[in-house]
C-alpha positions in Angstrom: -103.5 157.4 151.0 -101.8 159.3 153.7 -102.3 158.0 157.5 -103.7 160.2 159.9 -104.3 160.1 163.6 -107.1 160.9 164.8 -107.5 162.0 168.8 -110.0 160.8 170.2 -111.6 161.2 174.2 -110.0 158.4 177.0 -106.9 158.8 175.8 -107.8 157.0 172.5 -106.9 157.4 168.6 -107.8 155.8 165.4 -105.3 155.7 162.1 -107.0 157.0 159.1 -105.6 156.2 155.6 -104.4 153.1 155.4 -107.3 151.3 156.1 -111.3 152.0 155.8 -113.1 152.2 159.0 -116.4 150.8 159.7 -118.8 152.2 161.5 -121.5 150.3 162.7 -124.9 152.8 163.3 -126.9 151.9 166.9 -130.3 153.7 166.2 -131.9 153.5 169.8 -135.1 155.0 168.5 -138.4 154.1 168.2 -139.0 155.9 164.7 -135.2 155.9 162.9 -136.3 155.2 158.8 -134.8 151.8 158.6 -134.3 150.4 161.6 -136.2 151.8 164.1 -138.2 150.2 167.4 -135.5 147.3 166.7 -132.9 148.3 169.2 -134.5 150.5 172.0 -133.7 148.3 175.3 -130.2 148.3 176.1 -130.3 144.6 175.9 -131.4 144.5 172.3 -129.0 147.6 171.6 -125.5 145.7 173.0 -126.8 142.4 171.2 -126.7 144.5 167.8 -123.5 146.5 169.2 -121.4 143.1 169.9 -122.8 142.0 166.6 -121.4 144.8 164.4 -118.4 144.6 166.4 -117.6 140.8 165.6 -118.5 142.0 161.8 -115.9 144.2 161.9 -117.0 147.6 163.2 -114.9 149.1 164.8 -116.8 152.0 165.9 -120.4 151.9 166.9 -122.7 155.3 166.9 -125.1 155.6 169.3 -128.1 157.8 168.2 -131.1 158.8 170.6 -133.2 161.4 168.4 -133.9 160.4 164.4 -132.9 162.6 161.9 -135.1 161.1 159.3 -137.1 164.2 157.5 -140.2 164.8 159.5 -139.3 162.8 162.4 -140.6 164.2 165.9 -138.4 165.7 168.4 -137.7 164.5 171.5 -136.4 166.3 174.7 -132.6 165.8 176.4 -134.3 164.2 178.6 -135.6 161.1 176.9 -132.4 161.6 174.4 -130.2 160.8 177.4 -132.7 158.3 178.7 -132.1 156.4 175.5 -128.5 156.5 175.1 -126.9 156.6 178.6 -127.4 152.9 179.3 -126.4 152.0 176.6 -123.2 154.1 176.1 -122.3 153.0 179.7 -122.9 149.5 179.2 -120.8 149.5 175.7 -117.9 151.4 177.4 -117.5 148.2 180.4 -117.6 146.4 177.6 -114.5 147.8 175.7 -115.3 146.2 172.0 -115.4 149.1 170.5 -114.6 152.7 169.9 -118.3 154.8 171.1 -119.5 157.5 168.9 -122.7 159.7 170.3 -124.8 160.9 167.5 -126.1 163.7 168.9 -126.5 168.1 168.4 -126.7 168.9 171.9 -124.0 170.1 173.8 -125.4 168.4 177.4 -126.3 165.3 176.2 -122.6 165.2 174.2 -121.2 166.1 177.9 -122.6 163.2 179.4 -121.9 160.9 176.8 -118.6 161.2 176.6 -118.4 161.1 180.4 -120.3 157.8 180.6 -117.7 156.7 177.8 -118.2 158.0 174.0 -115.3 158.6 172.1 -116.8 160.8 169.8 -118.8 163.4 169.1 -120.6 163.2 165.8 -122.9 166.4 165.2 -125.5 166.3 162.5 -125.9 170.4 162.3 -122.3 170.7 161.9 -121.5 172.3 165.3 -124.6 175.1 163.9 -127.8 174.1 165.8 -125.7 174.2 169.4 -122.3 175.8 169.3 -121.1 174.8 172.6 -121.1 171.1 171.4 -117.3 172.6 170.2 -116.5 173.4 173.6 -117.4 170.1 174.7 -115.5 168.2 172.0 -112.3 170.7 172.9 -112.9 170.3 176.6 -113.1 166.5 176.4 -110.6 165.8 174.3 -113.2 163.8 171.9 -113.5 163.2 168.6 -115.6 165.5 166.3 -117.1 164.3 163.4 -118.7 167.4 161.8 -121.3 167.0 159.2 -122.7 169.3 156.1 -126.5 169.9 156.2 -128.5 171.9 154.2 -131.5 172.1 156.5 -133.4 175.1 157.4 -131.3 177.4 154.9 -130.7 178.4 151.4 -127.7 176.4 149.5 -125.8 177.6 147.0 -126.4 176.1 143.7 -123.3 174.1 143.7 -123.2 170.8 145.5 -119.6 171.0 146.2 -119.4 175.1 146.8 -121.6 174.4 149.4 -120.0 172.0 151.0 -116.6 174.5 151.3 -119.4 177.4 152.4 -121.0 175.2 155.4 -118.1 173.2 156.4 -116.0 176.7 156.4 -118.3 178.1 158.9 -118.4 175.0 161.0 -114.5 175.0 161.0 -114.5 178.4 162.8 -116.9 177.4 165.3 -114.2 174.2 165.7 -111.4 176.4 166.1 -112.6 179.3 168.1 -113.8 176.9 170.6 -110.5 175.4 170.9 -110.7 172.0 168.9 -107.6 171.1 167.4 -107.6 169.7 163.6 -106.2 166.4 164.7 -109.8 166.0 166.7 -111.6 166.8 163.3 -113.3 164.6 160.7 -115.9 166.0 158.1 -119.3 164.3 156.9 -120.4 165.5 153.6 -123.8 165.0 154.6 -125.2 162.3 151.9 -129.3 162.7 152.0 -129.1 165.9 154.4 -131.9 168.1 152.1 -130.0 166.8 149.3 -133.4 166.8 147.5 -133.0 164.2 144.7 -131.4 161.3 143.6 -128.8 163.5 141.4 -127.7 165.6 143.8 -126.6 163.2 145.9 -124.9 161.7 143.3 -123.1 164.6 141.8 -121.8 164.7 145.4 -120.7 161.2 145.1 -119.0 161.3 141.5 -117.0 165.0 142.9 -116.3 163.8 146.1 -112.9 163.7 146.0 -112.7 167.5 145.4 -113.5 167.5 149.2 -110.0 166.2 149.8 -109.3 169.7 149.4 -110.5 170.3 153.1 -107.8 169.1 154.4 -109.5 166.5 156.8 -110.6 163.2 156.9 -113.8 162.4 155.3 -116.7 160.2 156.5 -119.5 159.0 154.7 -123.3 158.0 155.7 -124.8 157.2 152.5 -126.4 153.8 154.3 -129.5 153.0 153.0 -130.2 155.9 152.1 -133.6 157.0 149.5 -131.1 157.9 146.4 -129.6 154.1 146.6 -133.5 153.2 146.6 -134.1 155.2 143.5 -131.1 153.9 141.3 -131.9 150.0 142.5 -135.5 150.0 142.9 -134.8 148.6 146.3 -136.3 149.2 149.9 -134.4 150.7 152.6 -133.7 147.2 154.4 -132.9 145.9 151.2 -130.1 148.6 150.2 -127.2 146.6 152.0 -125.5 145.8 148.2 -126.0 149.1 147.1 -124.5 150.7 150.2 -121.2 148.5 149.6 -121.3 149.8 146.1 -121.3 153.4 147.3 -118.8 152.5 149.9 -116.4 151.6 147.2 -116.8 154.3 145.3 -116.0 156.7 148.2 -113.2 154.6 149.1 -112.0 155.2 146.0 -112.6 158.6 145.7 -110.7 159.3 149.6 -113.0 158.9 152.7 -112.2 157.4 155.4 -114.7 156.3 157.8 -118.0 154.4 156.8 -120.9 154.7 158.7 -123.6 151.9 157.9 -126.2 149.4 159.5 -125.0 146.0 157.2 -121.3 145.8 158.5 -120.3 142.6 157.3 -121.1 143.6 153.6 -119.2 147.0 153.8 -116.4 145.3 155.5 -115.9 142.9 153.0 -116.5 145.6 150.0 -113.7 147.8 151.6 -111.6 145.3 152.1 -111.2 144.8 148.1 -111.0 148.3 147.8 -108.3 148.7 150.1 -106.2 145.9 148.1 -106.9 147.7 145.0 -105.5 150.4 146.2 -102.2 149.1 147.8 -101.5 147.5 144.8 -102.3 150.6 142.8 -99.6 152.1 145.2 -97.1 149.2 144.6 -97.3 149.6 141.1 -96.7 153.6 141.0 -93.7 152.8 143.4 -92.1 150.6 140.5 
């Protein structure tokens, strides 16, 4: 797999190819599907955060709003309420690489200027264009992920992808982001309505490759791994991994997941498979 660098804000950059990247998810919400109400004092939230870190995270997304279906909104206000501390207290740590989760341009702003990294937008740069801006003007990271909420996809799990993503790309690039600031999310469980569709996403995933980006996935505990196992969503950690591989196999990049140490050891095998797949096409 070919190394990239990605920019990041502060100055910062992560190598992408040569070996997976964790992500560890930081829900401070009170209502997130899996995890939520366990993480929302700061003190609770930097436990978790030094936790995934040690695990092997080496970034950790801060999220302030859920983006469960049917979740309530909450204002800036309380968002930034949430997720300030937290990002400030993370960033005098220095563990780890910060990632805001987050559609708002103001509350991206002040992340990153408390300390984020990265910007990762769950309306793919399409609820709040100026979150571009931000991204270009900070220098941050932008993780821009594929939804199908609140519109009509095409019939075609992967055309839509290219349709969505496309669009997001110009918003990217007219606001002055440049591609080494860009990963893509596919979007796993984003009004992905059933079990199969998410999984025709996963078995044709590596037609994203195509894109010409590096590719991060979310498929953590998600309702389609429920389905196939029979599991519930705290109990998904093994069928995560499994997804994880899969992906790996199929050319993403980043990981982003609440069970770290289980992803970390499941890419981990992956990634030796596929060195030694490399060693052997060399001979």
């Amino acid at each position: 797999m070919t190394t990239r660098r990605w920019q990041l804000a502060h100055g910062r950059h992560l190598d992408l190819g040569g070996k997976a990247i964790v992500v560890g998810i930081l829900n401070v919400t009170p209502d997130s599907f899996s995890d939520g109400g366990l993480f929302v004092g700061p003190e609770q939230a930097l436990v978790q955060a030094r936790r995934m870190a040690e695990e092997g995270a080496s970034v950790i997304d801060v999220g302030g709003e859920s983006t469960r279906p049917g979740a309530s909104p909450v204002t800036a206000e309380e968002e930034q309420a949430r997720i300030l501390p937290v990002i400030e207290a993370l960033a005098g740590l220095g563990e780890a690489l910060i990632s805001v989760d987050t559609y708002r341009a103001d509350t991206a702003r002040l992340a990153v200027a408390a300390g984020a990294h990265i910007v990762n937008d769950v309306w793919g740069l399409q609820r709040e264009q100026g979150i571009a801006r931000v991204a270009a003007e900070t220098g941050a990271g932008l993780v821009i992920m594929h939804t199908g909420r609140d519109r009509e996809k095409l019939a075609d799990v992967i055309a839509d992808q290219f349709f969505f993503l496309g669009k997001s790309l110009e918003i990217a690039r007219r606001s002055g982001v440049g591609d080494d600031h860009i990963v893509l999310d596919a979007g796993f469980g984003f009004a992905k309505e059933t079990a199969e569709e998410n999984l025709d996403l996963m078995a044709r995933f590596s037609e994203l490759n195509a894109l010409g980006f590096p590719l991060m996935v979310g498929t953590s505990r998600k309702r389609f791994i429920g389905t196939v196992t029979g599991r519930d969503a705290a109990a998904r950690g093994a069928g995560t991994a499994a997804t994880s591989v899969i992906l790996r196999l199929k050319g993403a990049h980043l990981f982003r997941v609440h069970d770290v140490a289980i992803n970390v050891d499941a890419l981990a095998l992956a990634d030796a498979m596929l060195a030694r797949e490399t060693d052997w096409a060399g001979r």
